[in-house]
C-alpha positions in Angstrom: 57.1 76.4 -18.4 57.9 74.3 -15.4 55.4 76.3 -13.5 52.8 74.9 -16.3 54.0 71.3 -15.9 53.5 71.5 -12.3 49.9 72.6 -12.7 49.3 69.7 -15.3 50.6 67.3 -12.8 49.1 68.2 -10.0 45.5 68.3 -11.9 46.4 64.7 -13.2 47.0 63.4 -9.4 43.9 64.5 -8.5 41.7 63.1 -11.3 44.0 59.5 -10.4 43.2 60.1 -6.5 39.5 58.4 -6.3 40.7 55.6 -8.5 44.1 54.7 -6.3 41.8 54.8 -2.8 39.6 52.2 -4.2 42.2 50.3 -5.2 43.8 50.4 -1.8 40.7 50.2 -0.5 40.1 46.8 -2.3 44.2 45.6 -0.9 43.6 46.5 2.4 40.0 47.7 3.4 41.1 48.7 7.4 43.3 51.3 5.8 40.0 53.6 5.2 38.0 51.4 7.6 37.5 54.7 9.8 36.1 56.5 6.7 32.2 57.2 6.7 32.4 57.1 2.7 33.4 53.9 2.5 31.7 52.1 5.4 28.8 53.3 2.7 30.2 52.2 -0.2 30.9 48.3 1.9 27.2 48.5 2.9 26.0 49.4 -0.6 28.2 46.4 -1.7 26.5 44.2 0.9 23.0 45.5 -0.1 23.4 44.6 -3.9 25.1 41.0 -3.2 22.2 40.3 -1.3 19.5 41.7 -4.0 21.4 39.2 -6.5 20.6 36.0 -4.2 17.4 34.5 -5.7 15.8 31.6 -4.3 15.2 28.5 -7.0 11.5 28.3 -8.5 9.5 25.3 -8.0 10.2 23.3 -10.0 7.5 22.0 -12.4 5.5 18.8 -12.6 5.3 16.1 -15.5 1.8 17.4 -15.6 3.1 20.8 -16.4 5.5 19.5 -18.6 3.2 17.9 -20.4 0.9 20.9 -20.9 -2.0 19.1 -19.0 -3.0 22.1 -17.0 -4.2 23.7 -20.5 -7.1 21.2 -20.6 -10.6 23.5 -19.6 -13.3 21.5 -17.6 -16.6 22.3 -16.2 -16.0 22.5 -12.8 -12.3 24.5 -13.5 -10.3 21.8 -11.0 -6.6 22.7 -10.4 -6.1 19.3 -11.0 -5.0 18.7 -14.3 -6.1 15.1 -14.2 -8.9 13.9 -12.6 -11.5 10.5 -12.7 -15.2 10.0 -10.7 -16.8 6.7 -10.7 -19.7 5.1 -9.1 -18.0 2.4 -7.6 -21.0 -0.4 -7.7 -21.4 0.1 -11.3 -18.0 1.4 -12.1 -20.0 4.2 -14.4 -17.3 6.9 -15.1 -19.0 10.3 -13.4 -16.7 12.6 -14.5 -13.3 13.2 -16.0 -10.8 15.4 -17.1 -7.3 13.6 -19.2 -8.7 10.1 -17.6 -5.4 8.4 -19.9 -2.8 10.1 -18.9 0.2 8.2 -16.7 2.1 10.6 -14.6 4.1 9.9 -10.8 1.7 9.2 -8.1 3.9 10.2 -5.0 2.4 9.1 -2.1 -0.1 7.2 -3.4 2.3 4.3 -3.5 2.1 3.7 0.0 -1.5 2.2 -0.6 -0.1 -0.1 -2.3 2.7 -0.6 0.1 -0.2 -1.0 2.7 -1.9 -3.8 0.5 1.1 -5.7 0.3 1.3 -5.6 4.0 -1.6 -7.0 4.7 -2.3 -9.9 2.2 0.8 -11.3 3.1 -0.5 -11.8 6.2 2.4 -10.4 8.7 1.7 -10.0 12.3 0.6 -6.3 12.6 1.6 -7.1 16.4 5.2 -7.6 15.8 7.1 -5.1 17.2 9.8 -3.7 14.6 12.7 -1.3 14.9 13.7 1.7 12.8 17.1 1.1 11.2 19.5 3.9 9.8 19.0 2.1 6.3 15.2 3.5 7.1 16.2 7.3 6.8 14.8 7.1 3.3 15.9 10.0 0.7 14.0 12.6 1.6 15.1 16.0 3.0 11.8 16.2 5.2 12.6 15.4 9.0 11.2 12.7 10.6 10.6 11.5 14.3 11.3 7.6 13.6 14.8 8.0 14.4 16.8 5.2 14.2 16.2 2.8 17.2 12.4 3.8 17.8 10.5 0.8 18.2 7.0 0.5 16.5 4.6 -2.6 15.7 3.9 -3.1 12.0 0.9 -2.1 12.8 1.3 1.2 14.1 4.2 1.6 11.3 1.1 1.2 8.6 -1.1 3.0 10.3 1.5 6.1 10.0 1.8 5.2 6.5 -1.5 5.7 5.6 -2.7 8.3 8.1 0.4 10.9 8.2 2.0 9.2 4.9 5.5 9.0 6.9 8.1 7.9 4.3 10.4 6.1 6.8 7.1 4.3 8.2 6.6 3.1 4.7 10.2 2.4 4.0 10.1 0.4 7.3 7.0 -1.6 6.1 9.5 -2.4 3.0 12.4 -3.2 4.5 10.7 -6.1 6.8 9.1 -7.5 3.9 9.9 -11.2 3.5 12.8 -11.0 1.5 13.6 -7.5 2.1 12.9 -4.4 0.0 13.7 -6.0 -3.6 11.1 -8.5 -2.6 8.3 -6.0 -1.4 9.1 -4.0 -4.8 8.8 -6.7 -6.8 5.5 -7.4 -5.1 3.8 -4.6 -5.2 4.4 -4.8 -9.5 3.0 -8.4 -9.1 0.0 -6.7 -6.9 -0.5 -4.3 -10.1 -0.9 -6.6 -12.6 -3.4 -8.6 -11.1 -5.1 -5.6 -10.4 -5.1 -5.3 -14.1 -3.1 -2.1 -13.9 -1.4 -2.4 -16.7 -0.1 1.6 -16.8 1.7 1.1 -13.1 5.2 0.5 -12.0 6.6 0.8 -8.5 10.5 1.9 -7.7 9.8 2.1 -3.9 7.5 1.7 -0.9 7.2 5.4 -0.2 6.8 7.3 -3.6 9.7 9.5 -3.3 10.6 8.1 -6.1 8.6 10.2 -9.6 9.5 6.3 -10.9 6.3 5.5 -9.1 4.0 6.0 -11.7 0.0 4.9 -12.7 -2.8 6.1 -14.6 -6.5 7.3 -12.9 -8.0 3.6 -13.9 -5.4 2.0 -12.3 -5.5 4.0 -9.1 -9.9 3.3 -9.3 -8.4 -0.6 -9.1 -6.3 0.4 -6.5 -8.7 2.5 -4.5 -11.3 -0.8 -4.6 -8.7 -3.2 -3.8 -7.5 -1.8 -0.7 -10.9 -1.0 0.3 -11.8 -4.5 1.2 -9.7 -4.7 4.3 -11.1 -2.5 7.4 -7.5 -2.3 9.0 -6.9 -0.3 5.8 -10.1 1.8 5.7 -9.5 2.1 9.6 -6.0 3.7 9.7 -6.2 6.0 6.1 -9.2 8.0 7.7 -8.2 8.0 11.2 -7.8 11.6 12.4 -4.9 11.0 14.6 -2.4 8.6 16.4 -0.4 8.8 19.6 3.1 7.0 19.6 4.8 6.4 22.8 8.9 6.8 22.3 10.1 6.3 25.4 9.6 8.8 27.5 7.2 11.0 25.2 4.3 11.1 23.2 4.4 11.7 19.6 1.6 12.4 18.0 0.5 12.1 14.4 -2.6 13.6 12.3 -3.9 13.2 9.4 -2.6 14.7 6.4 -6.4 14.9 4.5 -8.4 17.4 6.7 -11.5 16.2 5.1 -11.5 13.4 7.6 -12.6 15.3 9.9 -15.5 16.7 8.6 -18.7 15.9 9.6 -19.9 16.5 6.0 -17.9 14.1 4.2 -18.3 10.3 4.8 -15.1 8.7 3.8 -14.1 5.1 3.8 -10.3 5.4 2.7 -8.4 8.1 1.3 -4.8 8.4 0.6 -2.9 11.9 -0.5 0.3 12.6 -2.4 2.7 14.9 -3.1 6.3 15.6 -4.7 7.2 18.1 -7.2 7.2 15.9 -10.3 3.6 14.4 -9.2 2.1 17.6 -8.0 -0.8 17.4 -5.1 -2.3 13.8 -5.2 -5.7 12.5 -4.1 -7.6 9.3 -4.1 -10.9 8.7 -2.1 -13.7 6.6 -1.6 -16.7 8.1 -0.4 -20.5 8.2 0.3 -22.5 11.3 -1.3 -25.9 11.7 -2.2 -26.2 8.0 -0.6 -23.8 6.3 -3.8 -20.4 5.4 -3.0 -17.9 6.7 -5.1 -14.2 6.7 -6.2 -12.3 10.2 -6.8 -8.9 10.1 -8.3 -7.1 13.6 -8.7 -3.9 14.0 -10.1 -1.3 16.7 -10.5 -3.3 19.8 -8.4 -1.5 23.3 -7.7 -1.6 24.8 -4.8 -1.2 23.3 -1.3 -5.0 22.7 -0.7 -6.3 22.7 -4.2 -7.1 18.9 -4.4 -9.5 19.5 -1.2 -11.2 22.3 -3.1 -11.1 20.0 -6.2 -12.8 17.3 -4.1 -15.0 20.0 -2.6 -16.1 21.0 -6.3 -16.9 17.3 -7.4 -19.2 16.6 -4.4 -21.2 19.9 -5.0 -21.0 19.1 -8.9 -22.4 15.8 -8.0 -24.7 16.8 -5.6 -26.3 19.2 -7.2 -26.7 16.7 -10.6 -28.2 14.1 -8.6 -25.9 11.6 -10.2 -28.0 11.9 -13.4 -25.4 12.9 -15.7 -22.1 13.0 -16.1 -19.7 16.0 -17.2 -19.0 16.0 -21.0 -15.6 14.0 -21.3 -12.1 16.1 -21.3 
């Protein structure tokens, strides 16, 4: 009999064993550290934490939200909104969801540019970045604080590279500060007649920024009356002296470039409520016109949209429009 108990005790200790030396293993790992068995099992452990880390998806757009990417056009744009117009005659060439209101992102800073201008400030004054100029966005910038800069060259970054802490700079020295150029660029709006617009900043960070493709046609025709602004928005580059160095800027609309396209002022857009943003005037088929695109996936699907609406137009002559979306 006590034979027997032995036997059942010893069987019992060995069915326990595996459990107890992970359990010890787990209180104090170096004690089996020199085990091959369970450097494996650490490595295993290591393997599967990292198959558990998952990066965040994108996250959608108002346009997405909103189910506007459902809507089927002719030319299948990634744009889920998009306006053409002859701008002499303001005849409506094509478009695709032409009322809806959704963040314009970048866009804003034409406006911010505007502003600028017919308030007269001396594009010669020399200004200097402040800390209060690091605007809100994650994206580095090289207009650290101290980096001197003429208004000029500060909208010309605006426009041409879209730098938010050029724009926020253009704010900030505003005649009565950033409130005031706010409040102006609303007051801009509504003469404009665009009644579907508000601004919340100079630089569009904010999804708060906000029009609908008529508005931005206003917009577009507005700003196109001064050179300086046609001038710097389709410039294909800038060099910035910063003290010892050269920074140098490009555009961020690679159709400027192109000796097929004849553009007189362009702006792009983007942040992740807005989507890719594009609004452009230019020459085709000898007619200016006035593209608005809205809320485009992919990193160069507004250029292909653009790219579509010229052949589209091109090859139509300009004598009929695309059946309304």
């Amino acid at each position: 009999m006590r034979s027997l108990i032995v036997v059942v005790l010893a069987a019992a200790a060995a069915a326990l064993a595996p459990h107890t030396a992970d359990a010890q293993t787990k209180r104090n790992p170096s004690a089996t550290a020199s085990k091959k068995p369970a450097v494996a099992n650490v490595a295993a452990s290591r393997s599967t934490s990292r198959t558990r880390v998952h990066a965040a998806p994108p996250r959608s757009s108002e346009g997405q939200l909103a189910g506007l990417h459902a809507t089927s056009d002719p030319l299948d744009l990634k744009s889920s909104v998009a306006l053409v117009v002859d701008q002499d005659t303001n005849e409506v060439l094509f478009q695709k969801n032409p009322h809806a209101v959704l963040p314009i992102a970048s866009i804003t800073k034409l406006m911010t540019a505007l502003i600028t201008v017919e308030a007269d400030l001396d594009l010669d004054e020399v200004l200097e970045v402040d800390p209060a100029d690091r605007t809100v966005d994650r994206i580095r910038s090289r207009l650290s604080p101290g980096v001197k800069l003429t208004r000029g060259q500060a909208l010309h970054l605006a426009l041409m590279s879209s730098e938010n802490h050029a724009a926020q700079l253009l704010g900030r020295t505003y005649p009565g500060g950033l409130t005031a150029a706010v409040a102006a660029m609303n007051a801009k709006a509504q003469l404009l007649g665009m009644h579907d617009t508000r601004f919340a900043d100079p630089t569009g960070l904010s999804p708060e920024n906000r029009s609908s493709p008529a508005d931005l046609v206003r917009l577009v025709n507005a700003a196109y009356q001064y050179p300086v602004l046609r001038e710097y928005s389709t410039s294909s580059e800038l060099a910035l002296p910063v003290g010892n160095k050269v920074l140098r800027y490009g555009n961020t609309n690679g159709l400027t470039a192109s000796p097929d396209w004849q553009i007189g002022l362009q702006k792009t857009g983007y942040i992740s409520a807005a989507g890719r943003c594009l609004v452009m005037q230019a020459v085709i088929e000898g007619k200016r016109v006035v593209m608005v695109l809205l809320d485009s996936m992919g990193r160069y699907s507004r250029i292909g949209d653009a790219q579509r609406i010229r052949q589209w137009l091109e090859s139509n002559k300009f004598g009929a429009s695309a059946p309304p979306v």
